[in-house]
N, C-alpha and C positions, 0 to 999 in steps of 0.2 A: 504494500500500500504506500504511494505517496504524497505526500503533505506539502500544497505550496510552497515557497517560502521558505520552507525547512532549511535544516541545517544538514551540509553535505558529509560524509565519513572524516574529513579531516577538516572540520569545522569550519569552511568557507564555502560561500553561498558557488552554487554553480554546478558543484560534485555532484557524484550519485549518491540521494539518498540511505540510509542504511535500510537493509532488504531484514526482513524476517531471515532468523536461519534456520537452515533445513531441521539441527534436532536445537533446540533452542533451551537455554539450562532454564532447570525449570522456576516456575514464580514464586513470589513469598509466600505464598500457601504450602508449598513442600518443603517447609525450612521448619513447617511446627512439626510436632509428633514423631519425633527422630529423623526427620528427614535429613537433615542438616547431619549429622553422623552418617548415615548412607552417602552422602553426595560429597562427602571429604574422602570415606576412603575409595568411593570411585573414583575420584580426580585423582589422589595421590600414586594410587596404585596405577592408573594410566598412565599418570607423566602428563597430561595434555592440558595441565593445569591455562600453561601459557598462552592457548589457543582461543581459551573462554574469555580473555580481558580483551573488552574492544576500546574502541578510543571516546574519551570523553564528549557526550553529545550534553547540548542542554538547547532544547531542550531532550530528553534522553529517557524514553519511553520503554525500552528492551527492559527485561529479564532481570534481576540480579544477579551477577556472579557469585559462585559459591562463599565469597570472602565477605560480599554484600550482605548477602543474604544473610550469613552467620552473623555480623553485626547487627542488622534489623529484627533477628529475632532473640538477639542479647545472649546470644549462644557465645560464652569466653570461652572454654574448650577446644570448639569447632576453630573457633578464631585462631587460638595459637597453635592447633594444626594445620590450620593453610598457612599461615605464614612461616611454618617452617618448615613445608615444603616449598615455599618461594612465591606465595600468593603478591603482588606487589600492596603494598600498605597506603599507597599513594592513588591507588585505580580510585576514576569518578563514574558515577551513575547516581542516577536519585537526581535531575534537573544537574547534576555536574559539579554534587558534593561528594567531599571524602570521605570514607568509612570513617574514618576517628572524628567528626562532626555527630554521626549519631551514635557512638559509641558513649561522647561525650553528652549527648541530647538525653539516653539513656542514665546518665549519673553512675557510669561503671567504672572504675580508678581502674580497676585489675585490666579489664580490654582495652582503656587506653594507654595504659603502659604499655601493654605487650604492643600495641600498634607503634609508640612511641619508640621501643626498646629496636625493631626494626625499621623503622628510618622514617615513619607517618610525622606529616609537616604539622606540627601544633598550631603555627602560624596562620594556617588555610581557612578560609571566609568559606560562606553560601552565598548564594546567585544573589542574593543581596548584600553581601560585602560585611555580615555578620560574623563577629570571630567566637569560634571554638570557645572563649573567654566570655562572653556573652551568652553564648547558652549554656554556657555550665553557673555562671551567678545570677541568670534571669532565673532557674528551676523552683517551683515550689517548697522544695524539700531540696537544698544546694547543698552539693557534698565540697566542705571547704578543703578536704586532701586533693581533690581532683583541684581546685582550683586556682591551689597552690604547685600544683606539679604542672598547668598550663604555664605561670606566670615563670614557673624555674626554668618553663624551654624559652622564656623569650617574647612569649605574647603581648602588645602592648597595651597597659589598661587603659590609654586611652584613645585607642583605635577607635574609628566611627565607620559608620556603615552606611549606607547611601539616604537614609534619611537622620543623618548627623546623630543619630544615637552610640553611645558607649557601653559597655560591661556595666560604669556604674548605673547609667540609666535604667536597664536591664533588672538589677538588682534594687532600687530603689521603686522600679514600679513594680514591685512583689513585697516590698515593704520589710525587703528584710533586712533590718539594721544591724546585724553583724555581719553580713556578707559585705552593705556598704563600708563598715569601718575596716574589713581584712582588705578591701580594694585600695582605700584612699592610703591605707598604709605602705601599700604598694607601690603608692604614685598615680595612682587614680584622680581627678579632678572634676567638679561638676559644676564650676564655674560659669563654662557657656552653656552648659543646660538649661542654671536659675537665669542667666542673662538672658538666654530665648523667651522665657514664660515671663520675664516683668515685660520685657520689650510688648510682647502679644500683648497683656495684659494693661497696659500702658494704653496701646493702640485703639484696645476695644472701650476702652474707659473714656478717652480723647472721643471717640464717634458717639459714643453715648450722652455724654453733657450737654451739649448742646441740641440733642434730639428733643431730650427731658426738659427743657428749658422753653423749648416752643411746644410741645405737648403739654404742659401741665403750665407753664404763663410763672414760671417761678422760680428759684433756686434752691437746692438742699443741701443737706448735709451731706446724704450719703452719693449723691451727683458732681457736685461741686466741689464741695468742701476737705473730703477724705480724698478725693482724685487729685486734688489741689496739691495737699500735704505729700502722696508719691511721686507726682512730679517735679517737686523739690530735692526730694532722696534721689528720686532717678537722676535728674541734673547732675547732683553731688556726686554720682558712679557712674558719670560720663555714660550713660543710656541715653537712646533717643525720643527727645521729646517733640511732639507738634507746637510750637511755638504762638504759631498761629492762630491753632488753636485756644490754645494758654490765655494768650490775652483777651481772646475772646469772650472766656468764661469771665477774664477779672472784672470785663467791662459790665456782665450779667450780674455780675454779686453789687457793683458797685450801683449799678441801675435800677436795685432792689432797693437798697440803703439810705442811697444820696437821696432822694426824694422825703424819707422821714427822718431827716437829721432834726431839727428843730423839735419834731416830738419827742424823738427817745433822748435829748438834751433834756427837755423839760419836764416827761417822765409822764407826756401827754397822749400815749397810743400802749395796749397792751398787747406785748409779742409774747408769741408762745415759747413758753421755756425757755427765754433768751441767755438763761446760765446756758443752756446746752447748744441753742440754735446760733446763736449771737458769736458765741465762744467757736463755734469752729470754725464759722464764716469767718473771725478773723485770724481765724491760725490757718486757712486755708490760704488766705490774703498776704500771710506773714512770709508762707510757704513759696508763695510768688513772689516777693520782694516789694509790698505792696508796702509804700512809706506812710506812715501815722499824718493826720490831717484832722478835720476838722467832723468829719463822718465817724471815723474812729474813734474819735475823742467821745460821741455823743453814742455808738454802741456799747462802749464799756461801762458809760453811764446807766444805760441801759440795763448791764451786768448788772454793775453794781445796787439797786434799788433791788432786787430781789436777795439782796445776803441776807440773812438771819442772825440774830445777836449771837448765836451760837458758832456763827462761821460758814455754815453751811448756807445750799440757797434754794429756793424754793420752784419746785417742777411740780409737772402733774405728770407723774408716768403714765403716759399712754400708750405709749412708742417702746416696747425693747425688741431687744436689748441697746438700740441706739439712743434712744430715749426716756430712757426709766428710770436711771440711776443717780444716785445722791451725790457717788464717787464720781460719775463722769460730769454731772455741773460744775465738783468743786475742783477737779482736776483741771480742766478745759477752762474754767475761768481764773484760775490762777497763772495758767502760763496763760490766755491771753493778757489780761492784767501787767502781767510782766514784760509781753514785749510790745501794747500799746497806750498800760496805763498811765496816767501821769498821777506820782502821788500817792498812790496805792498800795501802798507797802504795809500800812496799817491791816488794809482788808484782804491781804494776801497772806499774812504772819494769820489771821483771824480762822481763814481757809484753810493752812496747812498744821493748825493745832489739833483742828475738827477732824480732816483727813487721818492725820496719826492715830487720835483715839479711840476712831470709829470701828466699828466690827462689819467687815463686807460677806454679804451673803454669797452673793452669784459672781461667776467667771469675770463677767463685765464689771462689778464692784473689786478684785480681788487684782485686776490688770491695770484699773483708771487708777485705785489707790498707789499702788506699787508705779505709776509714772508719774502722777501729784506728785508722790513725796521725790522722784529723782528728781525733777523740773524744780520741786523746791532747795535741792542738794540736803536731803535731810541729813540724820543722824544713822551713820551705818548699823547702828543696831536694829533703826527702826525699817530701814530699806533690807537687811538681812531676814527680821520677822517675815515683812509683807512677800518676798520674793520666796522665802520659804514655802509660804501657804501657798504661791501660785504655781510652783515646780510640783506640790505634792501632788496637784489636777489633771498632770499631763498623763497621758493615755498611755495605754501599749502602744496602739496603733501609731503615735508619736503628736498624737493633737490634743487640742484641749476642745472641751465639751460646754456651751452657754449655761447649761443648767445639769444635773447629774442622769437626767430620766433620758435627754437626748445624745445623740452620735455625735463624735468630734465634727468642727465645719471649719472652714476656710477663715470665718471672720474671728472667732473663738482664739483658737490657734494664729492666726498674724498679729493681733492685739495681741497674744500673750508673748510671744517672742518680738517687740517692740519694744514691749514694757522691760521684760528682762536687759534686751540692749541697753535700752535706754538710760538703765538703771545700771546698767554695767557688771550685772551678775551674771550673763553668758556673754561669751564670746563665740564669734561663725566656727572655732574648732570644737568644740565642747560638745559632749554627747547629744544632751539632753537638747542642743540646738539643732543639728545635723538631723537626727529622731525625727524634730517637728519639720525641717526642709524637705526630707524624704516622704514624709505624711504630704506636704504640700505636693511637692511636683509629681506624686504618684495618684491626686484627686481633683488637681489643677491644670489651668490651659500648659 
C-alpha cells in the first residue's frame, strides 16, 4: 500500500515507499503471553537478527522488531537477550523513537541500563524534540534513580522541546515537588517558564481593562487597580508591558476621581468602602508612577473619615474575599496613607497598633495583616508570629486555600506568596516558595 506524500526507505521524499514484507515480524500482540521469549530464541538461534532492523521511518507504521517489541511490552529479560546477541540499542520505530525512550516512558532503571550499558543514546528526543529526561520527571509515580542515571549520561535539564517546555516543566505540571527540587539541583531553571505565564498573563489583563471599563461605565479594583500594581512588578523585571495601554487605564481611574475631588475633600459624597476601594485605586496609581496632586490629597481624605478611634476602618463586607476584610482596609490604607498622605503619621501609627493586635480569621485577613505590618517595617517578632500563621495554611498541593472548606486558587496562593516577599520571610529559593510556583504554573496560563 502507498501513502502520498510518504516518506521514502531512506527518509527523502521521492524513494520507494516501504512495501509490507513478505513474513513481516510479528505485532505487539505477540510480545504478551510468552511470545517475546519464543521470538528471541528464534532470532538468536537464526542469526538473522540483522535482517529484521529496517531504517528509521517516521512516520513509521511496520511491525516492531523483536528488541521493540521486548521494550513495549516491559519485557527486561527479552531485552538483555537481544542485545547481547547484537540487537542494535539505537534502532527507531514507534513514529522514529528509540527503545530507551519507552523503556524510560515505562519507569524501568534495570532496561534502561542495560540499553544504556550497550551504547542507547540517553541524549535522544521524540518526534517532538522531548528528552528521555522529561519523560522520566513528567511520570506520575517518577522513579528519581532513573532520573538520576539520565542526568549522569549527560542529559540536559534544560533542554526544550519544540513547544519551549523543559524536564522541569514536565515535573512541575505533575506537581511533584521533589522531583522539581532533584532537577533545579541539577541545574534545572524555570525562569522563562514563570517569565512566559506573567508575560501571557500581563497581556490578557492589559485587553481586559479596558473592555470592563466601557462595559460596566466604571473602574475597579480587581480591573484596574491589582492589574495596575503587576505592571509595576513587571516593569521592575524588565517584562513587557503595553504602555499604551497603561496610560490609558491611569487616565480611566483619574476620570472616575477628578470629577468628585471637592466632595471627598469635604466628606460631601459616600463611597463605598473607600478604606478598601479608595486604597487601591491609589496604590494602583502609585504602581504607575502616578505623582500626589490635589485628587489624591482629597481621596485619602476620603480614607481617612472612615478610621475608627480604635484604628481600624469601617466596611461593609459585601465583596470577598476582595472586599470583606478589616485586615485588607487597614493594610491598603496604611500604605496608601504612606505614599500619598500628607500628615498622616498619627492615623497610620493608629492602623498599624490595630493590625498587630488583631486576631485574623481567613487567608485574606492572615496575608493583608502579614503585608500591613511589613509596609509598616514592624517588629520582627511580630512579622515572624503573623508569617508563621500564614506558612502553616499552605497546602500539599503547594497553595493556599480563601477559607479551609475550599480548594487552593490562584488569588489565595499569589496574595500569600506576596505577603511573604514582601515581608521578606521567603525568598524565590526556598521551598515553601518554589511548592506555591509549581502549584501556580501547573493551574495557571
Amino acid at each position: 500500500m502507498a501513502f502520498p506524500g510518504g516518506v521514502g526507505e531512506r527518509g527523502g521524499p521521492g524513494t520507494r515507499l516501504v512495501e509490507p514484507e513478505p513474513n513481516p515480524v510479528p505485532s505487539v500482540a505477540c510480545f504478551d503471553r510468552g511470545g517475546t521469549e519464543k521470538l528471541v530464541a528464534r532470532v538468536v538461534c537464526a542469526g538473522v537478527l540483522a535482517s529484521l532492523v529496517l531504517p528509521a521511518q517516521i512516520p513509521d507504521l511496520r511491525p516492531p522488531t523483536p528488541l521493540f517489541g521486548a521494550v513495549l511490552s516491559n519485557d527486561t529479560q527479552s531485552v538483555k537477550q537481544l542485545l547481547a546477541a547484537g540487537a542494535d540499542p539505537n534502532e527507531q520505530r514507534f513514529v522514529g523513537s528509540q527503545a530507551i525512550l519507552f523503556a524510560v516512558v515505562n519507569g524501568n532503571l534495570e532496561m534502561t541500563r542495560a540499553l544504556l550499558e550497550r551504547g542507547a543514546d540517553a541524549k535522544t528526543t521524540d518526534m517532538h524534540g522531548s528528552t528521555t529526561l522529561m519523560w522520566a520527571a513528567g511520570a506520575d509515580t517518577p522513579n528519581v534513580a532513573l532520573v538520576d542515571a539520565l542526568l549522569k549520561q549527560g542529559v540536559d535539564p534544560n533542554a526544550r522541546n519544540q513547544m519551549g517546555e523543559t524536564a522541569l516543566t514536565w515535573a512541575s505540571r505533575r506537581g511533584n515537588v521533589s522531583m522539581v527540587e532533584r532537577l533545579k539541583a541539577a541545574g534545572a531553571r524555570d525562569t522563562e517558564a514563570v517569565r512566559r505565564s506573567v508575560e501571557s498573563a500581563v497581556a490578557v489583563l492589559q485587553k481586559s481593562g479596558p473592555q470592563f471599563v466601557k462595559v460596566s461605565g466604571c473602574v475597579s479594583c480587581h480591573h484596574q487597580s491589582l492589574p495596575q500594581m503587576m505592571y509595576g512588578a513587571a516593569r521592575e523585571r524588565g517584562l513587557h508591558v503595553d504602555e499604551a495601554i497603561s496610560q490609558q487605564q491611569v487616565k480611566a481611574v483619574m476620570a472616575m476621581f477628578k470629577p468628585l475631588r471637592q466632595q471627598m475633600a469635604e466628606g460631601t459624597i459616600a463611597l463605598p468602602n473607600p478604606a478598601i476601594t479608595v486604597s487601591y485605586s491609589l496604590l494602583g496609581l502609585a504602581a504607575e508612577g502616578y505623582a500626589a496632586n490635589d485628587v489624591t490629597d482629597a481621596m485619602i481624605a476620603a480614607i481617612a473619615r472612615t478610621q475608627r478611634a480604635d484604628g481600624s476602618f469601617t466596611i461593609i463586607p459585601f465583596r470577598p474575599p476582595l472586599e470583606a476584610s478589616q485586615f485588607t482596609a487597614a493594610a491598603l490604607s496604611i500604605r496608601a496613607m504612606q505614599i500619598f498622605g500628607r500628615d498622616s503619621g498619627e492615623r497610620i501609627a493608629k492602623a498599624g497598633e490595630w493590625l498587630r493586635q488583631a486576631a485574623p480569621a481567613t487567608q485574606e485577613d492572615r496575608s493583608m495583616k502579614l503585608l500591613g505590618l511589613a509596609w509598616l517595617k514592624a517588629d520582627d517578632k511580630d512579622i515572624e508570629r503573623a508569617a508563621g500563621e500564614l506558612l502553616a495554611q499552605q497546602r500539599a498541593d503547594g497553595g493556599w486555600a480563601q477559607l479551609p472548606g475550599l480548594e487552593s486558587d490562584a488569588y489565595a496562593t499569589g496574595q500569600a506568596l506576596v505577603a511573604l516577599y514582601e515581608a521578606r520571610v521567603l525568598q524565590p529559593e526556598d521551598r515553601a516558595f518554589q511548592h506555591a510556583v509549581t502549584y501556580l504554573l501547573r493551574t495557571q496560563m
